[in-house]
C-alpha positions as semicolon CSV with decimal commas, in nm:
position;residue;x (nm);y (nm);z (nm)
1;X;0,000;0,000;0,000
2;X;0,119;0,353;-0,060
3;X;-0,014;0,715;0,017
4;X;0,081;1,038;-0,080
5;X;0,198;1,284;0,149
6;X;0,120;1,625;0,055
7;X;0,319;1,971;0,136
8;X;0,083;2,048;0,450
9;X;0,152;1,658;0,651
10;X;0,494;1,742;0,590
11;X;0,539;2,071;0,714
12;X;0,319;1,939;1,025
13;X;0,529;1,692;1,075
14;X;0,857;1,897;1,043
15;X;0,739;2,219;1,183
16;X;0,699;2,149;1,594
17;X;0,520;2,518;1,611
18;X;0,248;2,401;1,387
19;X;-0,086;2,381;1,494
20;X;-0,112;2,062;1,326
21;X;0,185;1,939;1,458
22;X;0,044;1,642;1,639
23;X;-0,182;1,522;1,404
24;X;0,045;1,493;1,138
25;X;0,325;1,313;1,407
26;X;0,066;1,057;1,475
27;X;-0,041;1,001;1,092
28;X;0,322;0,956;0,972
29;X;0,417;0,704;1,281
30;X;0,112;0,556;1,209
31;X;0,151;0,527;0,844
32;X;0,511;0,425;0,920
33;X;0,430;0,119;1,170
34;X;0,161;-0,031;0,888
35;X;0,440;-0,001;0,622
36;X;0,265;0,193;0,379
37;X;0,549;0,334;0,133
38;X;0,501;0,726;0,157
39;X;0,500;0,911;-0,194
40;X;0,616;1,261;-0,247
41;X;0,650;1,473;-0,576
42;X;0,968;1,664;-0,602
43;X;0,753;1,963;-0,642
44;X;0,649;1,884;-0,270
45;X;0,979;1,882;-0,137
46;X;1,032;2,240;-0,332
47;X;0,738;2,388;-0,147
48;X;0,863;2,195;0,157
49;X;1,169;2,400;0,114
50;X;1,054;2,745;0,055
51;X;0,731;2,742;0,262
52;X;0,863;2,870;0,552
53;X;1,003;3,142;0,403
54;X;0,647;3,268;0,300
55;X;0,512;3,203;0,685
């Protein structure tokens, strides 16, 4: 099984000051334990990369 991570699980994830910092811990653990592959577009990592710098 596989499922796409987008740019906002991600920067949940990554970002501790995120309000949906939590949720997205618990989804990517979760996802993790099950061993679903994750899937991300380069272009997600780009905005992964510059989104802060618009915040």
């Amino acid at each position: 099984m596989k499922a796409f991570i987008d740019t906002g699980v991600w920067f949940g994830y990554l970002v501790r000051g995120d309000q949906y910092h939590s949720e997205a811990t618990h989804l990517m653990l979760d996802l993790q334990t099950k061993g679903i592959l994750l899937i991300t577009p380069e272009l997600v990592l780009s905005e992964i990369y510059v989104f802060p710098e618009r915040s």
